[in-house]
N, CA, C and O atoms as a Tinker XYZ file with bonds, in Angstrom:
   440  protein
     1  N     69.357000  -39.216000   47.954000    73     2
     2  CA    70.392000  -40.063000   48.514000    64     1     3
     3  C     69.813000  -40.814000   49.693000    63     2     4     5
     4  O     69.669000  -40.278000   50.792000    81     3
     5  N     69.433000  -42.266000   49.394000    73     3     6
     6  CA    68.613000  -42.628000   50.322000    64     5     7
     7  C     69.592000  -44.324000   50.864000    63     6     8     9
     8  O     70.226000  -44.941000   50.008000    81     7
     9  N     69.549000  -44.674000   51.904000    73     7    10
    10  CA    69.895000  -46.052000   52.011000    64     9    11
    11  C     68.581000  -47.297000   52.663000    63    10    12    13
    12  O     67.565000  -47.005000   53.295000    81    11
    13  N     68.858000  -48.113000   52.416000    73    11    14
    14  CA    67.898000  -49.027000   53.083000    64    13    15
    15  C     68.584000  -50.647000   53.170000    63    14    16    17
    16  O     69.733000  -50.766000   52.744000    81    15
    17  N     68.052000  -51.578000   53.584000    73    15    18
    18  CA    68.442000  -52.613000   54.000000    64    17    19
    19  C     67.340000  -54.105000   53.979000    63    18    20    21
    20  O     66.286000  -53.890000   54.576000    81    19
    21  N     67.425000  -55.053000   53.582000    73    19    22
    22  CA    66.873000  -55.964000   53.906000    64    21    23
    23  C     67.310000  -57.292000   54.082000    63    22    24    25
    24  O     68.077000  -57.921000   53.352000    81    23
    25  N     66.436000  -57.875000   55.706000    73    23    26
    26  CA    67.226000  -59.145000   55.734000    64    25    27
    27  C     66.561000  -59.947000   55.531000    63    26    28    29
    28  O     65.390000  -59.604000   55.690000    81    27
    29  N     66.796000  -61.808000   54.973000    73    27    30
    30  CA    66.201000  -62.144000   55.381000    64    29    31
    31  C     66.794000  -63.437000   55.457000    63    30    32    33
    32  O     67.785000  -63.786000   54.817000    81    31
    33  N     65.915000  -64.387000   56.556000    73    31    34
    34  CA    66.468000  -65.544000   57.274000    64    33    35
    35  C     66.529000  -66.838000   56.262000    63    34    36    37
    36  O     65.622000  -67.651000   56.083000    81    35
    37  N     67.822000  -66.825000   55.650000    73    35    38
    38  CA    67.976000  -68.223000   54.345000    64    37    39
    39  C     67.373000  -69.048000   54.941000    63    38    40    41
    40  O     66.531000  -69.567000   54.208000    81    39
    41  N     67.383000  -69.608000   56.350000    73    39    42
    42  CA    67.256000  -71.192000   56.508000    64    41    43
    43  C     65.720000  -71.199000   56.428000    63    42    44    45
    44  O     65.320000  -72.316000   56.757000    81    43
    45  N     64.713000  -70.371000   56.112000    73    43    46
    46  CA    63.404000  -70.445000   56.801000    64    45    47
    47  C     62.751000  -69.500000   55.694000    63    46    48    49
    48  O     61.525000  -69.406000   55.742000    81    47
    49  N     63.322000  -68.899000   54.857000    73    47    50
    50  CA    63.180000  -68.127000   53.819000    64    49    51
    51  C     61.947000  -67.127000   54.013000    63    50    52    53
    52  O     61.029000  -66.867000   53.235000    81    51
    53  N     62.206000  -66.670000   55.240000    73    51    54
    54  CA    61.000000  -65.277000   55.812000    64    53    55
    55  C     61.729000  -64.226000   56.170000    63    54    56    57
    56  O     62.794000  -64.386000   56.766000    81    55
    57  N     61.228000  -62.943000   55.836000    73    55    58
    58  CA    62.155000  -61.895000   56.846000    64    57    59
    59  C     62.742000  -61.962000   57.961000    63    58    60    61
    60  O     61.936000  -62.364000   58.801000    81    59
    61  N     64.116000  -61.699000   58.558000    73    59    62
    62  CA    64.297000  -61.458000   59.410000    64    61    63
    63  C     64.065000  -60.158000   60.542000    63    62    64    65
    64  O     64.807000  -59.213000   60.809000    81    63
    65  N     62.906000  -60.479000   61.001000    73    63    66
    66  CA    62.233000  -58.904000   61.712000    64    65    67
    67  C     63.378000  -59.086000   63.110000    63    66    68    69
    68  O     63.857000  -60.044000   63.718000    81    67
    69  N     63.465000  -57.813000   63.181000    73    67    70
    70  CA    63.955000  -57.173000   65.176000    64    69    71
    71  C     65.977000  -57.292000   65.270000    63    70    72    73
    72  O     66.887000  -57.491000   66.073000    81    71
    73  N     65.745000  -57.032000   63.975000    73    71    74
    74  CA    67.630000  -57.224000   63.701000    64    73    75
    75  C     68.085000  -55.482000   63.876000    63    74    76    77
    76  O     68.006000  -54.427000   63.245000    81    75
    77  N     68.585000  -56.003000   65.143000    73    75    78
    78  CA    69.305000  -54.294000   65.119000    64    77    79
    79  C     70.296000  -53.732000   64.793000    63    78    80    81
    80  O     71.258000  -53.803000   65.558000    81    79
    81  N     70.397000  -53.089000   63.731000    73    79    82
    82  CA    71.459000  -52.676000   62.911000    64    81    83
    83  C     71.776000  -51.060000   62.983000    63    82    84    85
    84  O     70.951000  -50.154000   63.093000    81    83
    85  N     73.245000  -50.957000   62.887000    73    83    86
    86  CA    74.214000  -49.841000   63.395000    64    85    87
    87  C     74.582000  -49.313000   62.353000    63    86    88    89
    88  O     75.741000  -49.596000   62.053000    81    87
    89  N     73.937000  -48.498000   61.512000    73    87    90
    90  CA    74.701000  -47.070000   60.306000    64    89    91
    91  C     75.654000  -46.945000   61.074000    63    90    92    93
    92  O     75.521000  -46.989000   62.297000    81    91
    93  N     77.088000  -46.719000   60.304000    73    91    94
    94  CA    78.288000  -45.799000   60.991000    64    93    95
    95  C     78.934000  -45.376000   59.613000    63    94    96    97
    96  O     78.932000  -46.132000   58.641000    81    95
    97  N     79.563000  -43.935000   59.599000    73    95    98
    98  CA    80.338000  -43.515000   59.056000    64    97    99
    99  C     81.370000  -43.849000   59.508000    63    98   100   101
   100  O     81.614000  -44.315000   60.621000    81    99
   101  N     82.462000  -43.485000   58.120000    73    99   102
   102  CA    84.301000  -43.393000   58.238000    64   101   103
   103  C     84.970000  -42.194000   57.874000    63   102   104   105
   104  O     85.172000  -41.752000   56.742000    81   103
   105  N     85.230000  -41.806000   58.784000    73   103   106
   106  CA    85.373000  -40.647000   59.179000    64   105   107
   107  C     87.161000  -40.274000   59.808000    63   106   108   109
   108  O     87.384000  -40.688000   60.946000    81   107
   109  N     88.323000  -39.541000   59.087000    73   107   110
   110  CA    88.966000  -39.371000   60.274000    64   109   111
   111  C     89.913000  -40.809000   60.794000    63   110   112   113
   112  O     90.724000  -40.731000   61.717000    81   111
   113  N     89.740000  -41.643000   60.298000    73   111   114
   114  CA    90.406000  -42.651000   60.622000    64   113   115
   115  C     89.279000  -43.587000   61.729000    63   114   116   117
   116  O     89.469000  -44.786000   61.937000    81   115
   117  N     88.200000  -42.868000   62.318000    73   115   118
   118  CA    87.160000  -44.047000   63.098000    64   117   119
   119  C     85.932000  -43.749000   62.575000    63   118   120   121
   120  O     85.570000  -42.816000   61.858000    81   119
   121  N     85.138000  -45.014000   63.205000    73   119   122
   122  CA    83.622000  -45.183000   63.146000    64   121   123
   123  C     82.757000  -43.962000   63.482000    63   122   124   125
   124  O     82.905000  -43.745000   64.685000    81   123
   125  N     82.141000  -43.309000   63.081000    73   123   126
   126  CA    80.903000  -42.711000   63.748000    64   125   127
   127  C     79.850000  -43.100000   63.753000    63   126   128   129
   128  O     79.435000  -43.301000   62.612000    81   127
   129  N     79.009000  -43.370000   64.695000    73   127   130
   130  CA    77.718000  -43.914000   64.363000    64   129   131
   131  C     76.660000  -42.595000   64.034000    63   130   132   133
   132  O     76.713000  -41.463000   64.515000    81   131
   133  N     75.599000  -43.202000   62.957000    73   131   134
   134  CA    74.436000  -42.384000   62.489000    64   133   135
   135  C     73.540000  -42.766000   62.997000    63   134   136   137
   136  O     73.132000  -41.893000   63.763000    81   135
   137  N     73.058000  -43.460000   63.021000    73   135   138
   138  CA    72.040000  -44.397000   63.557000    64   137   139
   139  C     71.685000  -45.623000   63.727000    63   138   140   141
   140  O     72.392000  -46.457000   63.162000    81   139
   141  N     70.598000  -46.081000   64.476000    73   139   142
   142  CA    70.127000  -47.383000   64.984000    64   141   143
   143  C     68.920000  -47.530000   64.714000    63   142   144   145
   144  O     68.165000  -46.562000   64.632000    81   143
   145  N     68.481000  -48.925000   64.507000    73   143   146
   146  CA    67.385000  -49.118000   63.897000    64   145   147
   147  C     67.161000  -50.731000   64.004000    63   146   148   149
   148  O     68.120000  -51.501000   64.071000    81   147
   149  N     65.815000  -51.165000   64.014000    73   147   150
   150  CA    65.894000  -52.180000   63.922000    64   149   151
   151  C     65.013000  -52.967000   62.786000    63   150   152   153
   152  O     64.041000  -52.225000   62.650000    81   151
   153  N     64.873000  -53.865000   62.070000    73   151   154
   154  CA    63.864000  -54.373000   61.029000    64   153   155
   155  C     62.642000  -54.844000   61.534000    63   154   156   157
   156  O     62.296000  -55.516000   62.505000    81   155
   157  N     62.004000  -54.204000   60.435000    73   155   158
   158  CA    60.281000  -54.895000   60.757000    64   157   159
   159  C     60.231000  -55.896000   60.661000    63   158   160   161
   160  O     61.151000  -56.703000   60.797000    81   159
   161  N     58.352000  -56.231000   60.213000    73   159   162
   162  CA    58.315000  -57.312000   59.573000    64   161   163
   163  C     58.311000  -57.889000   58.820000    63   162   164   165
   164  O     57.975000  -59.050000   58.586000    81   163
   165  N     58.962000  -56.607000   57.994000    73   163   166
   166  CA    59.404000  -57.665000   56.293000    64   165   167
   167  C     60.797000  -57.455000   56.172000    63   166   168   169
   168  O     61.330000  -57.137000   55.109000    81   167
   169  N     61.528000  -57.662000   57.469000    73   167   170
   170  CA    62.962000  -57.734000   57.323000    64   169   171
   171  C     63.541000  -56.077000   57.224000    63   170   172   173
   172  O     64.702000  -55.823000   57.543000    81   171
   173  N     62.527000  -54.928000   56.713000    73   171   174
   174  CA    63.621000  -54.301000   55.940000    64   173   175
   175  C     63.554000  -52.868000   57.065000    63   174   176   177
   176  O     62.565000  -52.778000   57.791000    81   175
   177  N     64.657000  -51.789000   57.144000    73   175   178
   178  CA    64.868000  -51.010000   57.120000    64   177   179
   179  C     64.873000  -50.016000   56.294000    63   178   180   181
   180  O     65.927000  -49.945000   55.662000    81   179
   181  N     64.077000  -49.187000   56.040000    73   179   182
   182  CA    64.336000  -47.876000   54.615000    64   181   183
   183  C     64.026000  -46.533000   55.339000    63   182   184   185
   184  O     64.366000  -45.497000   54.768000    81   183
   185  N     63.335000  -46.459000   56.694000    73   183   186
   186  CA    64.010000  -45.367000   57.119000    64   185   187
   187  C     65.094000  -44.575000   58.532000    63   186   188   189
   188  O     64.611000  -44.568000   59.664000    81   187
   189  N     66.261000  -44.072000   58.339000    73   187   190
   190  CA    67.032000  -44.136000   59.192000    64   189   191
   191  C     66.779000  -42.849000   60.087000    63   190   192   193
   192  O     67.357000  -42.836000   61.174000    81   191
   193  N     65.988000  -41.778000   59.757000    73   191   194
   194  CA    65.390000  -40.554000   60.354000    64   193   195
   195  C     66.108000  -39.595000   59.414000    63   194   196   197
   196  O     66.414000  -39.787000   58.237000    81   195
   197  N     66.295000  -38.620000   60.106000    73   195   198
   198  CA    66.681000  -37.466000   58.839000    64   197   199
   199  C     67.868000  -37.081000   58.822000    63   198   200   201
   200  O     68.238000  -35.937000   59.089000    81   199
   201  N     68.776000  -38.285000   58.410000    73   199   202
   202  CA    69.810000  -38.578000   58.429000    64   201   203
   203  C     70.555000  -38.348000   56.747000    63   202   204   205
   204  O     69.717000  -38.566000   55.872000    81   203
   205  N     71.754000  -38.012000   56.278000    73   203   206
   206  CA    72.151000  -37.793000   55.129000    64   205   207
   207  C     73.324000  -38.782000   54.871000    63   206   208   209
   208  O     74.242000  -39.035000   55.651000    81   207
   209  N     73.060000  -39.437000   53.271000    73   207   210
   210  CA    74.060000  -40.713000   53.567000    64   209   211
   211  C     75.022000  -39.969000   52.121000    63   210   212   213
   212  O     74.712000  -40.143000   50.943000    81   211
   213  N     76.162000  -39.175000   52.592000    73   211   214
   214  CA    77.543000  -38.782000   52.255000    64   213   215
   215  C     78.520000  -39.911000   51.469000    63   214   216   217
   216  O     78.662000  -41.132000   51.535000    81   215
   217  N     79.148000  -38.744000   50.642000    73   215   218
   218  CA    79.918000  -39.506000   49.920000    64   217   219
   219  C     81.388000  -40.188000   50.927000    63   218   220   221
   220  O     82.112000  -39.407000   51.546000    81   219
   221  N     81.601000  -41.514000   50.939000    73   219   222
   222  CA    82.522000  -42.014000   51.444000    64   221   223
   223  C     82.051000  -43.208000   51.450000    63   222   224   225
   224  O     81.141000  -43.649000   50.748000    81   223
   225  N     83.132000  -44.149000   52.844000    73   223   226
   226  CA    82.904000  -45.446000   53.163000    64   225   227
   227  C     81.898000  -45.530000   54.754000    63   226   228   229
   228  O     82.174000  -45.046000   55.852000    81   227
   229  N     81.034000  -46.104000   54.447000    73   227   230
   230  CA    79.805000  -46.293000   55.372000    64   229   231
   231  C     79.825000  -48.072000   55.523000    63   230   232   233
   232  O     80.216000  -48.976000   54.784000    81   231
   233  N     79.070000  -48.013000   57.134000    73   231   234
   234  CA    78.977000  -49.617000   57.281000    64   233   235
   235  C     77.498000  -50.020000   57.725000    63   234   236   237
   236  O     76.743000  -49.055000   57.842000    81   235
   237  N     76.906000  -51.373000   58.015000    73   235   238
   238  CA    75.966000  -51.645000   58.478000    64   237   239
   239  C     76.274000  -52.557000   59.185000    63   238   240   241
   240  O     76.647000  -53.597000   58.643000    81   239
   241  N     76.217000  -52.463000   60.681000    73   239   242
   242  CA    76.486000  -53.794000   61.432000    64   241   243
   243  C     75.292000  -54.171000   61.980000    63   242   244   245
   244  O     74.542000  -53.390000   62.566000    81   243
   245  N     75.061000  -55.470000   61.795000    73   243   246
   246  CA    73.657000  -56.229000   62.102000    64   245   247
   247  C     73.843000  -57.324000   63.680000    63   246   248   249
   248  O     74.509000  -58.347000   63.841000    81   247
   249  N     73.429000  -56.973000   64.122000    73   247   250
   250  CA    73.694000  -57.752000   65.511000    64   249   251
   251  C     72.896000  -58.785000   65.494000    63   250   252   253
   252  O     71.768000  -58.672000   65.973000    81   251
   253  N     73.457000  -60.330000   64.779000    73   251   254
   254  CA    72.924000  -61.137000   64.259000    64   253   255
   255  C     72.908000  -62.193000   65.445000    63   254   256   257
   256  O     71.927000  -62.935000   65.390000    81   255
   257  N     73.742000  -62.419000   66.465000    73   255   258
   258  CA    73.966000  -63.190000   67.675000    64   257   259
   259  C     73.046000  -63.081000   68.161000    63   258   260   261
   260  O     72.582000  -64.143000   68.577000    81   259
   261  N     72.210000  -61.811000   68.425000    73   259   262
   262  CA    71.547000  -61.589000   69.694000    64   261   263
   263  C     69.735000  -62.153000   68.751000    63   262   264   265
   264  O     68.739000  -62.720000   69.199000    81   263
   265  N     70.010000  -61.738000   67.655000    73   263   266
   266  CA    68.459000  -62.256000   67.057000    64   265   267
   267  C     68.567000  -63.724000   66.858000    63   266   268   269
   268  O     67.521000  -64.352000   67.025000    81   267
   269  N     70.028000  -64.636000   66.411000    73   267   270
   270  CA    69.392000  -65.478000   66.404000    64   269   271
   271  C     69.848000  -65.929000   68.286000    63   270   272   273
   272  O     68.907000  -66.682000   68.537000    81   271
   273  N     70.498000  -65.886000   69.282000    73   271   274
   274  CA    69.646000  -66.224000   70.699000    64   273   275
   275  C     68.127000  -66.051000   70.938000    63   274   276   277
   276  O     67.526000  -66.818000   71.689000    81   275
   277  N     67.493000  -64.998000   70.266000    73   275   278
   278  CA    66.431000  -64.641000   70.964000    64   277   279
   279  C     65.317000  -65.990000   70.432000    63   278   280   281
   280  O     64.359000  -66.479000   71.030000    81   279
   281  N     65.990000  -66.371000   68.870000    73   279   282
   282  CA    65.292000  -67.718000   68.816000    64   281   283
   283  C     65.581000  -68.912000   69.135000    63   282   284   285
   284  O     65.012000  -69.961000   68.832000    81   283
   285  N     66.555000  -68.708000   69.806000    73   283   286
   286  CA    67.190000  -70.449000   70.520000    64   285   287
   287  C     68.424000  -71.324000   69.925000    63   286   288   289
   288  O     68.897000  -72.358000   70.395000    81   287
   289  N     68.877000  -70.491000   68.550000    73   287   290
   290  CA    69.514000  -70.810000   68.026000    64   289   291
   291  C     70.810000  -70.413000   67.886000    63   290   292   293
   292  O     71.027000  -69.207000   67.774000    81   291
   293  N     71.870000  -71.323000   67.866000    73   291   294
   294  CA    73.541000  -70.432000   67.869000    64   293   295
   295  C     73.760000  -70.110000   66.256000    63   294   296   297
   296  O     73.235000  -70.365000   65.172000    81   295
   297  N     74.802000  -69.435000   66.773000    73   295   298
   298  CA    75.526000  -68.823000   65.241000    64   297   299
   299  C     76.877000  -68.924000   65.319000    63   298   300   301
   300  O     77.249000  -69.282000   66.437000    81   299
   301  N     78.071000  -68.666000   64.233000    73   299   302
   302  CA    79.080000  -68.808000   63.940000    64   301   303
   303  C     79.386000  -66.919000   63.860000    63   302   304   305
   304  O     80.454000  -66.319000   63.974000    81   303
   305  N     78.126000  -66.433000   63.648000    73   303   306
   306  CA    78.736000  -65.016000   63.450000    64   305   307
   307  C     77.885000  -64.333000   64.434000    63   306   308   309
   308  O     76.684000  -64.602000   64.414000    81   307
   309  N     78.429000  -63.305000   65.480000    73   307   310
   310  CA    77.586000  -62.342000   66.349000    64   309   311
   311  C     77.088000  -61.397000   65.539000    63   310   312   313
   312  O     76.024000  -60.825000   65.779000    81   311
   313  N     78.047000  -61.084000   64.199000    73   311   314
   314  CA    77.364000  -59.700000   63.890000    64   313   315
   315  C     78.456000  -59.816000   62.802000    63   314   316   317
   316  O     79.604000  -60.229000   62.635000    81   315
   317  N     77.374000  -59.179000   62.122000    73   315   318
   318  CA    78.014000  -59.143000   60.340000    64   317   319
   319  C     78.098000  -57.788000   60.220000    63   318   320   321
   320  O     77.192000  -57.037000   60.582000    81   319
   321  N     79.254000  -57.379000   59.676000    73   319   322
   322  CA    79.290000  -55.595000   59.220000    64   321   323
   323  C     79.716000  -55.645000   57.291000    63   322   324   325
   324  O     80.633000  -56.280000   56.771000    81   323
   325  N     79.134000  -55.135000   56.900000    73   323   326
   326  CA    78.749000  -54.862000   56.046000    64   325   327
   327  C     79.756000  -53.253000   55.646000    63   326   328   329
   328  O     79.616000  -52.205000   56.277000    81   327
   329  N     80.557000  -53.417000   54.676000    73   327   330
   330  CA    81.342000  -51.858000   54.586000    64   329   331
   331  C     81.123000  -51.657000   53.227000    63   330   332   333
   332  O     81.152000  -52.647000   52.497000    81   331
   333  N     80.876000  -50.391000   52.682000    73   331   334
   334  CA    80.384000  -50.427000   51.609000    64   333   335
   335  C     80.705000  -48.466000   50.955000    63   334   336   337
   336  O     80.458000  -47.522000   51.705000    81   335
   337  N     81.086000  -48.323000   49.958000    73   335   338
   338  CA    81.279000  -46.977000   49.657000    64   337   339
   339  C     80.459000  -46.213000   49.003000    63   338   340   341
   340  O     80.056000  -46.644000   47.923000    81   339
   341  N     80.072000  -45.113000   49.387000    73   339   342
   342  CA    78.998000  -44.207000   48.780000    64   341   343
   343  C     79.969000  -43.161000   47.658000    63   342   344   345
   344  O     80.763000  -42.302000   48.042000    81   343
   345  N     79.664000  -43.493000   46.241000    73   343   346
   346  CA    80.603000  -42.722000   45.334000    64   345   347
   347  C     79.433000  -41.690000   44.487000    63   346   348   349
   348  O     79.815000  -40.619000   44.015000    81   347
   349  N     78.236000  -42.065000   44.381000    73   347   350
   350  CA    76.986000  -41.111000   43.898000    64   349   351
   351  C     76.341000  -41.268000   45.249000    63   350   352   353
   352  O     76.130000  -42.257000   45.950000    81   351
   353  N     76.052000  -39.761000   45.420000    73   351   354
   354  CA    74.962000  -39.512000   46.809000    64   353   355
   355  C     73.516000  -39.253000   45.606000    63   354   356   357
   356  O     72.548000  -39.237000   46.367000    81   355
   357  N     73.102000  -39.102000   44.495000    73   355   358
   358  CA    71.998000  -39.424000   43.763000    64   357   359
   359  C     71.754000  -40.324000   43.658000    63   358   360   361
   360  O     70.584000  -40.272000   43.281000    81   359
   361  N     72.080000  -41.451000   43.731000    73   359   362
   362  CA    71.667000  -43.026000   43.758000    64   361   363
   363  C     71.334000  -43.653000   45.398000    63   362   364   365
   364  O     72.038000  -43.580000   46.405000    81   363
   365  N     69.802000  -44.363000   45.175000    73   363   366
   366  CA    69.686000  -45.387000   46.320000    64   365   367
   367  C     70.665000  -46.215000   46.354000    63   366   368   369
   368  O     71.264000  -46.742000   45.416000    81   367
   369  N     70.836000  -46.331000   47.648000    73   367   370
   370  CA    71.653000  -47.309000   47.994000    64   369   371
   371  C     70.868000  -48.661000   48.886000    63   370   372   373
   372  O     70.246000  -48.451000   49.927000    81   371
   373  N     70.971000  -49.574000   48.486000    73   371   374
   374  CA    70.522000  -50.799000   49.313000    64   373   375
   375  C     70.928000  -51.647000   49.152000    63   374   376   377
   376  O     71.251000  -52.204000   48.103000    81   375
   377  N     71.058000  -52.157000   50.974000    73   375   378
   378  CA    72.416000  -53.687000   51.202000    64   377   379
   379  C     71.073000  -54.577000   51.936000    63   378   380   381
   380  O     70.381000  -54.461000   52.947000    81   379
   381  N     71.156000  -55.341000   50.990000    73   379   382
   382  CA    70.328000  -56.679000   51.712000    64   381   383
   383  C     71.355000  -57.835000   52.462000    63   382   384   385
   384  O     72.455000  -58.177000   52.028000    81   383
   385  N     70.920000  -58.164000   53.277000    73   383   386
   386  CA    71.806000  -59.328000   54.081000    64   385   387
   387  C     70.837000  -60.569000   53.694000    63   386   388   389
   388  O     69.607000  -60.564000   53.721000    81   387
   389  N     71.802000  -61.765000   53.282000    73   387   390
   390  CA    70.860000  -63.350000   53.320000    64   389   391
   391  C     71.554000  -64.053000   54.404000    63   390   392   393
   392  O     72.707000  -64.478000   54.337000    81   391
   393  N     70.766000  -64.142000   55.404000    73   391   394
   394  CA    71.363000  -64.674000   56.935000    64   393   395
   395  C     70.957000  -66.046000   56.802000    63   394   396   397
   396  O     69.890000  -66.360000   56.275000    81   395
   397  N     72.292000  -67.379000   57.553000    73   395   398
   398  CA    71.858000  -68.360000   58.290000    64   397   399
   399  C     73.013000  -67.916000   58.956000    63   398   400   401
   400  O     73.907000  -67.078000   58.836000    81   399
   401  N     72.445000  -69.270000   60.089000    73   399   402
   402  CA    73.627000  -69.065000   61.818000    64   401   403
   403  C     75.388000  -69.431000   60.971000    63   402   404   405
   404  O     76.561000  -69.143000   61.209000    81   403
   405  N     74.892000  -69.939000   60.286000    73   403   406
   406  CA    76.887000  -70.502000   59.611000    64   405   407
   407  C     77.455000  -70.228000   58.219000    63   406   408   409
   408  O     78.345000  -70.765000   57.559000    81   407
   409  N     76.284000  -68.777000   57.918000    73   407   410
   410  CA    76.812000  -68.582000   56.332000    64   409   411
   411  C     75.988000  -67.189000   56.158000    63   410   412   413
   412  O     74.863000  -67.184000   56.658000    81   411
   413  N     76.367000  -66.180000   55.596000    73   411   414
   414  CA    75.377000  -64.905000   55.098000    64   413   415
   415  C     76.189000  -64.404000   53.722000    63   414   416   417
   416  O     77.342000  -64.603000   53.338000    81   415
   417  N     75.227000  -63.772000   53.238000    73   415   418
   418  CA    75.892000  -62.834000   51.724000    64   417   419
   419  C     75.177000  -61.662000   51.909000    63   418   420   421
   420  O     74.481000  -61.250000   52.836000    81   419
   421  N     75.620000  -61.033000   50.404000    73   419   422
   422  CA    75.187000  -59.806000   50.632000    64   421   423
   423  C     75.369000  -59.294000   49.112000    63   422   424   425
   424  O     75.934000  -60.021000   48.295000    81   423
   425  N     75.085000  -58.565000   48.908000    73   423   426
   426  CA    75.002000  -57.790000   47.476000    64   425   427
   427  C     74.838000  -55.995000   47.118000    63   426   428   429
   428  O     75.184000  -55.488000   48.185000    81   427
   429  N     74.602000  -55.225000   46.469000    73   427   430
   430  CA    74.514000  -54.431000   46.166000    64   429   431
   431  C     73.231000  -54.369000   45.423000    63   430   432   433
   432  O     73.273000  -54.459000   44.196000    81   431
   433  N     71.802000  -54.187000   46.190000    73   431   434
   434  CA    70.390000  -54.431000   45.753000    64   433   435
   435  C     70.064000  -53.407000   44.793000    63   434   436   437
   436  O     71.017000  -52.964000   44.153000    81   435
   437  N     69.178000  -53.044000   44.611000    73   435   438
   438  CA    68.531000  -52.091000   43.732000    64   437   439
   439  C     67.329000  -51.094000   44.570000    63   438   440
   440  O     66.698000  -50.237000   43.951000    81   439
């Protein structure tokens, strides 16, 4: 039961490295956070430490404001969260983000 993540920057079509993104469980009616992490240089995240990704609803929030300030550029979104449900804990799970400052998607990767 593994999760991972990859971003990468549509307008420029390269990874988005140094995107710091927030695992949180749902839990109880609130957020818990699991961990923090940020992307290399090929955009991706695959390990979160020795962390266990449980059956339920889990999120990924990407603090997309602050990476694209750090390149000079504004955005329409500070931060994209990503909510997504874990129904097999035997299956990888991976959420890729396709970032620009005024548009992102997302999918259910492989």
């Amino acid at each position: 039961m593994t999760l991972s993540t990859h971003v990468l920057d549509a307008t420029t079509g390269r990874p988005a490295d140094g995107v710091r993104t927030v695992w949180d469980s749902w839990s109880d009616g609130t957020w818990t956070p699991v961990a923090t992490r940020e992307t290399d240089g090929d955009g991706r995240i695959s390990d979160w430490g020795a962390t266990e990704l449980g059956l339920g609803v889990h999120r990924l929030v990407f603090a997309t404001g602050a990476w694209f300030a750090a390149r000079r550029q504004r955005t329409f979104y500070p931060e994209v969260s990503v909510v997504f449900e874990v129904t097999d804990t035997a299956a990888h799970h991976h959420v890729p983000l396709l970032l620009s400052p005024f548009a992102y998607s997302t999918y259910r990767g492989s």
